[in-house]
ChimeraX commands (.cxc) that place a marker at each C-alpha (Angstrom):
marker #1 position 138.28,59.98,105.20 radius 0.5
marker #1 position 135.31,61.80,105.47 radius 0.5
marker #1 position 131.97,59.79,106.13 radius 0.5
marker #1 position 129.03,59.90,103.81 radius 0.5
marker #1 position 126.27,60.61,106.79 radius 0.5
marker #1 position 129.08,64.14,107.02 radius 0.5
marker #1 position 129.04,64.71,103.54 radius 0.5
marker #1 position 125.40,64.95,103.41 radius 0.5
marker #1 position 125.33,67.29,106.54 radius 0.5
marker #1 position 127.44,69.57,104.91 radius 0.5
marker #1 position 125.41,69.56,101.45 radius 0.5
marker #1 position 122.41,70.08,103.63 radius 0.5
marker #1 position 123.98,73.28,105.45 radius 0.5
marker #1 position 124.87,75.08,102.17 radius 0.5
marker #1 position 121.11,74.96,101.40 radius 0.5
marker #1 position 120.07,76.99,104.23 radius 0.5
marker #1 position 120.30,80.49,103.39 radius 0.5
marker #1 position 119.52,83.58,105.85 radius 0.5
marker #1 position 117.82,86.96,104.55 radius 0.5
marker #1 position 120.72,89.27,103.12 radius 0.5
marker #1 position 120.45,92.50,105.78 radius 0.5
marker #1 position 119.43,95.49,103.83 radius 0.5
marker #1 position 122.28,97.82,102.59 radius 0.5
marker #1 position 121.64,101.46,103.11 radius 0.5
marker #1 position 119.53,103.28,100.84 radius 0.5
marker #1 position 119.59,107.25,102.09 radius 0.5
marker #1 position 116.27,107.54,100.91 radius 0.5
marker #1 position 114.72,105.73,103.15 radius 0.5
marker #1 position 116.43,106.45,106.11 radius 0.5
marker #1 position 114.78,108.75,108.81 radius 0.5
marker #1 position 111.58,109.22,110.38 radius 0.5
marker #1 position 108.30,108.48,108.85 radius 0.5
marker #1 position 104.78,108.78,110.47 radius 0.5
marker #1 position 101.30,107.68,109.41 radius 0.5
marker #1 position 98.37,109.06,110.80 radius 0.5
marker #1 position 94.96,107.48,109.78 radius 0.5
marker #1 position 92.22,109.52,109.18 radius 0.5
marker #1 position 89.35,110.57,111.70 radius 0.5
marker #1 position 85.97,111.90,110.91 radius 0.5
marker #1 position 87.81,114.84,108.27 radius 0.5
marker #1 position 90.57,115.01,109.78 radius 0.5
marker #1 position 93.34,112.54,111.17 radius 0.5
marker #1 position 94.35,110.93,114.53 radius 0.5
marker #1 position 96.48,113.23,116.96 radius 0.5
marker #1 position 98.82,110.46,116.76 radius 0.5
marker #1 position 100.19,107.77,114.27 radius 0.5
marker #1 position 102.56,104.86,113.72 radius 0.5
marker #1 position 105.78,105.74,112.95 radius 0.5
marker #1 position 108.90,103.73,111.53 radius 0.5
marker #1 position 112.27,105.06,112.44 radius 0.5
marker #1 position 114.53,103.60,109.80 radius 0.5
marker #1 position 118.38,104.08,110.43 radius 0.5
marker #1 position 122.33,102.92,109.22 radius 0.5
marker #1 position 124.83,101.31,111.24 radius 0.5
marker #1 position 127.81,99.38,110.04 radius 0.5
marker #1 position 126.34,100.29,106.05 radius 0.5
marker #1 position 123.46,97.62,107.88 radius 0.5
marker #1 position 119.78,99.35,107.54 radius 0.5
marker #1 position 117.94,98.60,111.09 radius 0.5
marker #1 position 114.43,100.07,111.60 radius 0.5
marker #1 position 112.11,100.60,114.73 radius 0.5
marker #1 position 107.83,100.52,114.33 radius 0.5
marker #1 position 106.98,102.91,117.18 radius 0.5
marker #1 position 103.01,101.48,116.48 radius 0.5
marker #1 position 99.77,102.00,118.03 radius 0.5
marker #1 position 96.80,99.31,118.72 radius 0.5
marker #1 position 93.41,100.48,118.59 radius 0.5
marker #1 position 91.32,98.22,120.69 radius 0.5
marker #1 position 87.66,99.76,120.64 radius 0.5
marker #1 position 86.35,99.89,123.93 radius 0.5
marker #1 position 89.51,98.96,125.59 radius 0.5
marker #1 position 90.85,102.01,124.52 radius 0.5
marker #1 position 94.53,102.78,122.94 radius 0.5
marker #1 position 97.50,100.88,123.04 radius 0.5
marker #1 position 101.48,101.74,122.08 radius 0.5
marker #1 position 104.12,99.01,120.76 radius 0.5
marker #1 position 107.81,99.68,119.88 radius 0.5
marker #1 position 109.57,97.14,117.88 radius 0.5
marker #1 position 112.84,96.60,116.02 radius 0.5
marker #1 position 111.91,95.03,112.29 radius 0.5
marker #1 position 112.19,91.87,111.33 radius 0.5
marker #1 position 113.70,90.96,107.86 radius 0.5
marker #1 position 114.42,94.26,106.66 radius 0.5
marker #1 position 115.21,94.44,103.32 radius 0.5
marker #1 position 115.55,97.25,99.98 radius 0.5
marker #1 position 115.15,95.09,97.09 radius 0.5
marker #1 position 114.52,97.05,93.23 radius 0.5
marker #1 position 113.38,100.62,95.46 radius 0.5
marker #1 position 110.76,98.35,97.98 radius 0.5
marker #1 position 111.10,98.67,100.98 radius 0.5
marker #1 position 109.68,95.11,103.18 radius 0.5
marker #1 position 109.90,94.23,106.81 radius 0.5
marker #1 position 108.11,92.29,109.07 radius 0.5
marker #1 position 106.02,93.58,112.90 radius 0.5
marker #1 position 106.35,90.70,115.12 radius 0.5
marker #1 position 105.11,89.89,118.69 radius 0.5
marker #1 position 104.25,93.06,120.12 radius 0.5
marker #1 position 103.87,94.50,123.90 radius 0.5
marker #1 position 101.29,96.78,123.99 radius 0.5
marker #1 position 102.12,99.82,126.50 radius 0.5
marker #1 position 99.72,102.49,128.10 radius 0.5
marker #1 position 101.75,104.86,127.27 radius 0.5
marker #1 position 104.09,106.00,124.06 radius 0.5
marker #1 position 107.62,104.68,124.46 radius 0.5
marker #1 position 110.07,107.05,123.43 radius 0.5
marker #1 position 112.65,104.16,123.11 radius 0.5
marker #1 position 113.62,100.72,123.36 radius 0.5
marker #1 position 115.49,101.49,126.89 radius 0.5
marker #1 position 112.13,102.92,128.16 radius 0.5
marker #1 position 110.99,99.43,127.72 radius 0.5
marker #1 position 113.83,97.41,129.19 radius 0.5
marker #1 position 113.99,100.16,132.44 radius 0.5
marker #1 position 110.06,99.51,132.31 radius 0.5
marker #1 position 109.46,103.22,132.63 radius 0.5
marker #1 position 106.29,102.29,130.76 radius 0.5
marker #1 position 103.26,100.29,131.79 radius 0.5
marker #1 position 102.61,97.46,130.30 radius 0.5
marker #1 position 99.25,96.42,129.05 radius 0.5
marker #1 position 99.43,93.03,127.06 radius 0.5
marker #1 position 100.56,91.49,124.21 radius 0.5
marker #1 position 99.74,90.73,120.27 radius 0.5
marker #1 position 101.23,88.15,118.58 radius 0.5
marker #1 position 100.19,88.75,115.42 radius 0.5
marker #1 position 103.07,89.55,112.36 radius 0.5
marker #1 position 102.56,92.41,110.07 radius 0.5
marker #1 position 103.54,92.04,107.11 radius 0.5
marker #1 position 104.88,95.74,105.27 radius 0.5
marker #1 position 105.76,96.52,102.18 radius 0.5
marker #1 position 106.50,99.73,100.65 radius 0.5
marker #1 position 107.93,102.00,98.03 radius 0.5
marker #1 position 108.52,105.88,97.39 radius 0.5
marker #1 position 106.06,107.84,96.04 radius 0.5
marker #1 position 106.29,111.77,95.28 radius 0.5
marker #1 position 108.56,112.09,98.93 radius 0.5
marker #1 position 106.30,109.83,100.88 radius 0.5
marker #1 position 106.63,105.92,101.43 radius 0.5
marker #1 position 103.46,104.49,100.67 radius 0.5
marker #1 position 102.90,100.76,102.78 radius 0.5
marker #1 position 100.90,97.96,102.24 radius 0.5
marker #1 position 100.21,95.85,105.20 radius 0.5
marker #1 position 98.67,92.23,105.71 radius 0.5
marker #1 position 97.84,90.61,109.12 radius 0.5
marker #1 position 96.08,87.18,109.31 radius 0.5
marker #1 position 94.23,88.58,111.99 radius 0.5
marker #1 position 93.66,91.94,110.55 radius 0.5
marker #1 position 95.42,94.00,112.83 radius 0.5
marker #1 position 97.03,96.20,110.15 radius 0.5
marker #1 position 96.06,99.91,111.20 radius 0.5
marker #1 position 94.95,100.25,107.55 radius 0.5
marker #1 position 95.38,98.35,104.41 radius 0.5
marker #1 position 97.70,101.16,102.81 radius 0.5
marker #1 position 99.27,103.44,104.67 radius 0.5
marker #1 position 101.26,106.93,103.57 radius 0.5
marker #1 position 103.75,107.69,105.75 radius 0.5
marker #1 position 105.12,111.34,106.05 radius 0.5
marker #1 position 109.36,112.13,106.30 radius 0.5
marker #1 position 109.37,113.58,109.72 radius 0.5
marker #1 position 106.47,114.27,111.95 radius 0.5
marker #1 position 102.56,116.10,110.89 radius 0.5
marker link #1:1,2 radius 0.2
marker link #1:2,3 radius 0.2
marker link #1:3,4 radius 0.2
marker link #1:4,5 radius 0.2
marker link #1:5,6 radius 0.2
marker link #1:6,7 radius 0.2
marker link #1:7,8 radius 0.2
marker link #1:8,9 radius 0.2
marker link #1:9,10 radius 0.2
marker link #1:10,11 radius 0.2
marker link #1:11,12 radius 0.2
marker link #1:12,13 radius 0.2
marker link #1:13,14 radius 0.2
marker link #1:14,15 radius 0.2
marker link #1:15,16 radius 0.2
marker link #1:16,17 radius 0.2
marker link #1:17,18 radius 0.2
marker link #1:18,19 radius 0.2
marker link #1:19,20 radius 0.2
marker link #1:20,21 radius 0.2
marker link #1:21,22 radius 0.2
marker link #1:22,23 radius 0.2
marker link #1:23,24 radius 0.2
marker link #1:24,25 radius 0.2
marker link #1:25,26 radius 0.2
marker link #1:26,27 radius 0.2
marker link #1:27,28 radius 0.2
marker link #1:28,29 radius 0.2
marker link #1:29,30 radius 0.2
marker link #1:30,31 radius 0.2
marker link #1:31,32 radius 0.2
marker link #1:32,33 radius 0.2
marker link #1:33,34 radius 0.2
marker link #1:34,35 radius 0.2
marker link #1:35,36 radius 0.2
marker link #1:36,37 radius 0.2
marker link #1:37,38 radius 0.2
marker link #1:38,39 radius 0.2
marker link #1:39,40 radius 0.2
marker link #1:40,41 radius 0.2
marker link #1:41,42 radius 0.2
marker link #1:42,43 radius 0.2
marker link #1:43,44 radius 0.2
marker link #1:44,45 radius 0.2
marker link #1:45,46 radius 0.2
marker link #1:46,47 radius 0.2
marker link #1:47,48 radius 0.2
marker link #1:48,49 radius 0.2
marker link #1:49,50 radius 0.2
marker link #1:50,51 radius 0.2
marker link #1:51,52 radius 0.2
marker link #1:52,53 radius 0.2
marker link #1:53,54 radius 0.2
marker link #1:54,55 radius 0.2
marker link #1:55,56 radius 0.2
marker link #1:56,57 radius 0.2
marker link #1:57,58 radius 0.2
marker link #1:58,59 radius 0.2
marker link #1:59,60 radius 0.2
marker link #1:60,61 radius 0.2
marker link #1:61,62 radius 0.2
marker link #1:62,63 radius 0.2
marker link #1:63,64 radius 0.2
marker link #1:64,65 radius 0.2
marker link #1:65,66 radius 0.2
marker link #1:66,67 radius 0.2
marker link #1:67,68 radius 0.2
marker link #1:68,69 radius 0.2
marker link #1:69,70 radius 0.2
marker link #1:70,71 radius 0.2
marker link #1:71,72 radius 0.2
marker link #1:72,73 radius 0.2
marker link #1:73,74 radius 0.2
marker link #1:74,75 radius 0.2
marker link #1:75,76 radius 0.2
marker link #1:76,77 radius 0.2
marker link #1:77,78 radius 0.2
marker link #1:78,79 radius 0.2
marker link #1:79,80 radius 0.2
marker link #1:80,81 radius 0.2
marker link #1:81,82 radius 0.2
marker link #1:82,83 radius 0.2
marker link #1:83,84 radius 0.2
marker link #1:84,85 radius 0.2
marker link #1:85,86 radius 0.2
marker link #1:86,87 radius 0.2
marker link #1:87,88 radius 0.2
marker link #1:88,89 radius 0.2
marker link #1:89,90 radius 0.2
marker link #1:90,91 radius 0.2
marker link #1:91,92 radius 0.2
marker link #1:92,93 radius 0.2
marker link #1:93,94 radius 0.2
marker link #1:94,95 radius 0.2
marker link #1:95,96 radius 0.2
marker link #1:96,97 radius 0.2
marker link #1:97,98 radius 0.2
marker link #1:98,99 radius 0.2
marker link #1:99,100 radius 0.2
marker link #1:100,101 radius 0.2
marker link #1:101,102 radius 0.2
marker link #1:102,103 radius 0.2
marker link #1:103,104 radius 0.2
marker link #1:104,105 radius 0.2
marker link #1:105,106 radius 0.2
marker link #1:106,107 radius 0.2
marker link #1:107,108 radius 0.2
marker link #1:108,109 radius 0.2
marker link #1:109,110 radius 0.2
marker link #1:110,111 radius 0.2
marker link #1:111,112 radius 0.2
marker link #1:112,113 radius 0.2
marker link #1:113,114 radius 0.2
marker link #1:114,115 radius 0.2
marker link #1:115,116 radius 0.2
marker link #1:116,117 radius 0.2
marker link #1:117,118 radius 0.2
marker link #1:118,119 radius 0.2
marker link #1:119,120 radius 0.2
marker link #1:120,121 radius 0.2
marker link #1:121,122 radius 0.2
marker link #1:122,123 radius 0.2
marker link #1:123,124 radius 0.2
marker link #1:124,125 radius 0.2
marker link #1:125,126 radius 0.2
marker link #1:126,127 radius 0.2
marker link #1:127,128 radius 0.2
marker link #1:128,129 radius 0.2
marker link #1:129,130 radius 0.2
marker link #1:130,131 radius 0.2
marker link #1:131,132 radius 0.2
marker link #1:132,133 radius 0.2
marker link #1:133,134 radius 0.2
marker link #1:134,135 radius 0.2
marker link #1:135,136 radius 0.2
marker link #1:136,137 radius 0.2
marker link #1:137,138 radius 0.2
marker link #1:138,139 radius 0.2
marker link #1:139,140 radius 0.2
marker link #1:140,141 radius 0.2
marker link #1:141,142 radius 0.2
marker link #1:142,143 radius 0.2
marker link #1:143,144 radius 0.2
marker link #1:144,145 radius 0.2
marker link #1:145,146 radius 0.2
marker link #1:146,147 radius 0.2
marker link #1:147,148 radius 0.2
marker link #1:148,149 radius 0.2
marker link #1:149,150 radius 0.2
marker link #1:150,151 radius 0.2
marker link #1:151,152 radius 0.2
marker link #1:152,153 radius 0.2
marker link #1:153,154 radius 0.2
marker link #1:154,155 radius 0.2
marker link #1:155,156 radius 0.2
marker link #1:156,157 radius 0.2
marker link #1:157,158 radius 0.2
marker link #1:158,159 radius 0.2
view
């Protein structure tokens, strides 16, 4: 016979639900870079999200950038967090970040620490985007305002 305390464990468990990975959507997949604009022109460099499919499973890496005034410019790569396609948006999350002196080119550069590191932000972005005319335009939130810009427009492929 099964106890009551069990019972109520088990009803308890069935409540918990995790975020539903996001399914491939080809049109999102790919490369996609942001640069934000500079005097009349834009920065050399940008963020970039490299969004890909394994397993029909969407996975996606923010290669990122920190701009810290005077202490001068920063790198992150991270894998997303909650990735998800839901009705053509696109929304992940930027977690705890490393900040690197220079650009990883991957996550292995990172774990081989062929990069220097610099420090650490533990702020979460919060991104949200959707396709418009060939180019995924992003909103992003920060509690402590470390979004590069409010709304972004990322590029397929590189400037």
């Amino acid at each position: 016979m099964i106890s009551r305390a069990w019972l109520g464990c088990l009803a308890a468990a069935t409540v918990v639900s995790f975020s539903r990975p996001a399914s491939c959507d080809t049109r999102f997949l790919g490369w996609w870079e942001y640069r934000q604009a500079a005097g009349t022109g834009f920065d050399a460099q940008g963020e970039k999200l490299e969004l890909t499919c394994r397993g029909g499973i969407m996975r996606g890496l923010y290669h990122g950038l920190e701009r810290a005034g005077e202490h001068g410019l920063f790198y992150t790569l991270v894998e997303m967090k909650d990735l998800t396609v839901t009705d053509s948006v696109l929304s992940f999350l930027v977690g705890e970040r490393e900040l690197f002196s220079e650009r990883p080119r991957n996550l292995d550069d990172i774990g081989q620490k062929k990069v220097t590191w610099a420090g650490v932000t533990r702020d979460t972005l919060v991104m949200r985007g959707r396709l418009e005319r060939g180019n995924l335009v992003v909103t992003c939130t920060s509690t402590a305002g470390l979004c590069p810009d409010k709304v972004m427009v990322f590029h397929k492929g590189s400037w």
